[in-house]
C-alpha positions in Angstrom: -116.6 82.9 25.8 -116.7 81.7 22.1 -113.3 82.3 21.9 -112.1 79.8 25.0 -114.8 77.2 23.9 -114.4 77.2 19.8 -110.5 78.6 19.6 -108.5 77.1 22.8 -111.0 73.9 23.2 -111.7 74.6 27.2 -114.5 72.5 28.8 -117.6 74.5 29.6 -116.3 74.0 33.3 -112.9 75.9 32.8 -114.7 78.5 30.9 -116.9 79.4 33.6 -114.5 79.4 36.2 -112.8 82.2 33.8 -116.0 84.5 33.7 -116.4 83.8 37.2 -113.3 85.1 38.1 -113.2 88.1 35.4 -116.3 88.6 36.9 -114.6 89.4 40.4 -111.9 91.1 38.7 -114.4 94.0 37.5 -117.4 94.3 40.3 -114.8 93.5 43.9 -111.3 95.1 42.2 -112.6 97.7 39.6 -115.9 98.7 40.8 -117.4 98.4 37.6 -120.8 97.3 36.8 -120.3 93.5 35.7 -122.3 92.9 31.9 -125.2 89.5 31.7 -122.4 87.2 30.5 -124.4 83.6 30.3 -122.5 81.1 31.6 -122.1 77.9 29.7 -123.8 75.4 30.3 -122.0 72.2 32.4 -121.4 69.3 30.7 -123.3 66.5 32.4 -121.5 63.1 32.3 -122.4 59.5 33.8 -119.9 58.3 36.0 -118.4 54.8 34.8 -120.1 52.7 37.3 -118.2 49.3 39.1 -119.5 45.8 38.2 -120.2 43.6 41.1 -116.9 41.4 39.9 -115.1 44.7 39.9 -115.7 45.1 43.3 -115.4 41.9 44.0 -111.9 42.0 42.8 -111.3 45.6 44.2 -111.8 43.8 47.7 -109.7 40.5 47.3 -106.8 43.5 46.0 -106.3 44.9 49.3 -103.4 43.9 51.4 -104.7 44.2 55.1 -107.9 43.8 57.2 -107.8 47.1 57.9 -108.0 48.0 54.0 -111.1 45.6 53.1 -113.1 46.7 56.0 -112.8 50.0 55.5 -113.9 49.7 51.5 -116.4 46.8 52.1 -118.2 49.2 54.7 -118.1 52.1 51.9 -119.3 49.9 49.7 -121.8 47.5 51.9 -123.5 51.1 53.5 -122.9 52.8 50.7 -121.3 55.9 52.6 -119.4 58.6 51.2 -115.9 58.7 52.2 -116.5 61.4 54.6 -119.2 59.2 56.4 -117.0 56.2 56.6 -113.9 57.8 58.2 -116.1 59.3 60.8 -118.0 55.9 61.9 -117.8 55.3 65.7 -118.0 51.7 67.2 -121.6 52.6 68.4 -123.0 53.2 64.8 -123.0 49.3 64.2 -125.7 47.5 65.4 -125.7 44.3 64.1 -128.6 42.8 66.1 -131.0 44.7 63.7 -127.8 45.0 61.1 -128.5 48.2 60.4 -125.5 51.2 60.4 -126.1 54.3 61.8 -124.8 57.1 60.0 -124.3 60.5 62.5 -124.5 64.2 61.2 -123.9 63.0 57.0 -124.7 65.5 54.4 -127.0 67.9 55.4 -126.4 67.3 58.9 -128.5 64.2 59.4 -128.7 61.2 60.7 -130.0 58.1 59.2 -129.7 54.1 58.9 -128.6 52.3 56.4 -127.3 48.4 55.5 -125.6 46.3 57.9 -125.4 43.0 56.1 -123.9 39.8 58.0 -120.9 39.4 55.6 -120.0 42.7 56.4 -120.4 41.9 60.6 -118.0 39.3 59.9 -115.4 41.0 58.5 -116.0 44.3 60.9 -115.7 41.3 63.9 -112.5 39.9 62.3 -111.2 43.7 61.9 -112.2 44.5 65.3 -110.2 41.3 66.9 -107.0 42.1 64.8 -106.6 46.1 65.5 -108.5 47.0 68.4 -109.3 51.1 67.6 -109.8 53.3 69.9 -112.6 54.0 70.8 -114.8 55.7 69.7 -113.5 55.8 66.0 -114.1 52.7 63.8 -111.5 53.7 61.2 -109.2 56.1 63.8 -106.1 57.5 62.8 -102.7 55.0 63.7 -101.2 57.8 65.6 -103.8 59.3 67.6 -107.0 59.1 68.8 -109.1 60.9 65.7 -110.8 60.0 62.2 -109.3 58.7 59.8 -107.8 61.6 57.2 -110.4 61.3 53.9 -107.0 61.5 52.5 -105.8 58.1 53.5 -108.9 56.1 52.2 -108.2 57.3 49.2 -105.1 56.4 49.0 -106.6 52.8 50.1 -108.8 53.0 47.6 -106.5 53.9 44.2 -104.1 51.6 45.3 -106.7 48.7 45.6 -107.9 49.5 42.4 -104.4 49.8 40.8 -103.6 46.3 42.3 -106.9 44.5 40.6 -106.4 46.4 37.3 -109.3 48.5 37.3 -109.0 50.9 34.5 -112.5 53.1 35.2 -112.3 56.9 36.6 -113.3 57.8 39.9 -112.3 57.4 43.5 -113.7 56.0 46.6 -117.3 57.6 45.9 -117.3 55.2 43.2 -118.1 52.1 45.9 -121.4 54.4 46.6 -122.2 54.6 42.6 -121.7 51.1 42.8 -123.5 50.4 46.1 -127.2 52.3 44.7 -126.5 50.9 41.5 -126.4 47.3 42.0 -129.3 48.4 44.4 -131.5 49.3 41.6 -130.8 46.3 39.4 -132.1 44.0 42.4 -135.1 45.9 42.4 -135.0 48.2 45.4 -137.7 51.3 44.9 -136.1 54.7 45.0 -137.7 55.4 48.1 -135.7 53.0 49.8 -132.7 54.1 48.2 -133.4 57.9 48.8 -133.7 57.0 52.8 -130.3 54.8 52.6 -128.4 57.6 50.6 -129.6 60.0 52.8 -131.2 62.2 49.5 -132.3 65.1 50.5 -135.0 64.7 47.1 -135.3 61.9 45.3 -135.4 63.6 42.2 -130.8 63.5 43.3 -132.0 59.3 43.5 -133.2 59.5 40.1 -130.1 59.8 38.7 -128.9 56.8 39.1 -131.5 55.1 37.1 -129.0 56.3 34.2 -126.5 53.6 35.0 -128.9 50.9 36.5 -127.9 48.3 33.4 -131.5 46.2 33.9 -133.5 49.4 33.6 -132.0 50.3 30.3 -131.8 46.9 28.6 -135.1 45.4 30.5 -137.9 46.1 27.4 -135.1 45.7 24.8 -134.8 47.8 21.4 -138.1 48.2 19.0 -136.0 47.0 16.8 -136.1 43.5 17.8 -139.9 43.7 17.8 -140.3 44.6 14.4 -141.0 41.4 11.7 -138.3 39.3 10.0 -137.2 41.4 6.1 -135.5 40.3 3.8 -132.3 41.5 2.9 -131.9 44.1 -0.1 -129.6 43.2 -2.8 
């Protein structure tokens, strides 16, 4: 293990995929007892999180209807990609704009934001395309959801078109959606319900990125009394 980490520079995540699989290799091929090889730990990173102007501009880069509904949903419900592609035309219910989201992760339902800019533009959609029922985002050529696949490919080239540089794909709209959440001021609680959480503790995380709840109390530093400069 030392010697992939320290001599070939592989991430901790390539490294255990490699034990993993030696792993196999001597308990499933050669029968042989397998010795405690720790794993390395993963490296935990922060994913680079949209600003509201990025998504702003992310939205005003798409080239149909079709295109900004689909990401303005993502981002105004905050769904996962596999969540949006699977929306039917009964999920929206704008009277109490709320969005119902069937079977997500974990195989349960839950509501989450409906806003009215987002009705209009799912209205506008609606009048232009027509899907069939009872898919919101259905496939052009048949009567199904959308592939995951092809919102992606909405997605990357939106952000190509408004020069958005940061790593990530679609899922970055729902990074965006709880953390922009947060900096307004919504309790996690809330946010755990509209993410569908299983625990908040997965909620937590995102206080990481929230930019107010890092910079609201400000550095010690700027507390401490006037000096004078040495030399």
């Amino acid at each position: 293990m030392r010697f992939l980490l320290d001599e070939r520079h592989l991430s901790a995540s390539s490294v255990r995929v490699a034990i993993m699989g030696i792993r196999f290799f001597y308990t499933q091929t050669l029968r042989r007892p397998w010795p405690n090889v720790p794993l390395p730990k993963r490296t935990k990173t922060l994913p680079e999180v949209l600003s509201r102007e990025e998504v702003a501009r992310l939205l005003a880069s798409t080239t149909n209807v079709r295109q900004r509904a689909l990401l303005m949903t993502t981002y105004g419900g905050g769904l996962r990609v596999s969540e949006v592609v699977r929306l039917q035309v009964s999920d929206i219910d704008a009277g109490r704009g709320m969005l119902r989201v069937e079977q997500g992760k974990g195989r349960k339902d839950r509501y989450t934001l409906l806003g009215p800019r987002l009705v209009a533009e799912l209205r506008r959609y609606w009048q232009l395309y027509r899907p069939t029922p009872p898919w919101l985002f259905p496939r052009q050529s048949k009567p199904a959801p959308m592939p995951i696949e092809t919102a992606q490919r909405m997605y990357y080239a939106a952000k190509e078109r408004a020069g958005i540089t940061k790593a990530g794909g679609i899922h970055a709209l729902r990074h965006a959606f709880t953390t922009h959440l947060l900096e307004g001021g919504a309790d996690l609680a809330t946010l755990q319900r509209l993410l569908g959480h299983e625990s908040v503790t997965t909620t937590m995380h995102y206080v990481h990125l929230a930019q107010h709840q890092l910079t609201a109390h400000g550095s010690p530093l700027e507390s401490l009394p006037d000096v004078e400069a040495v030399g």
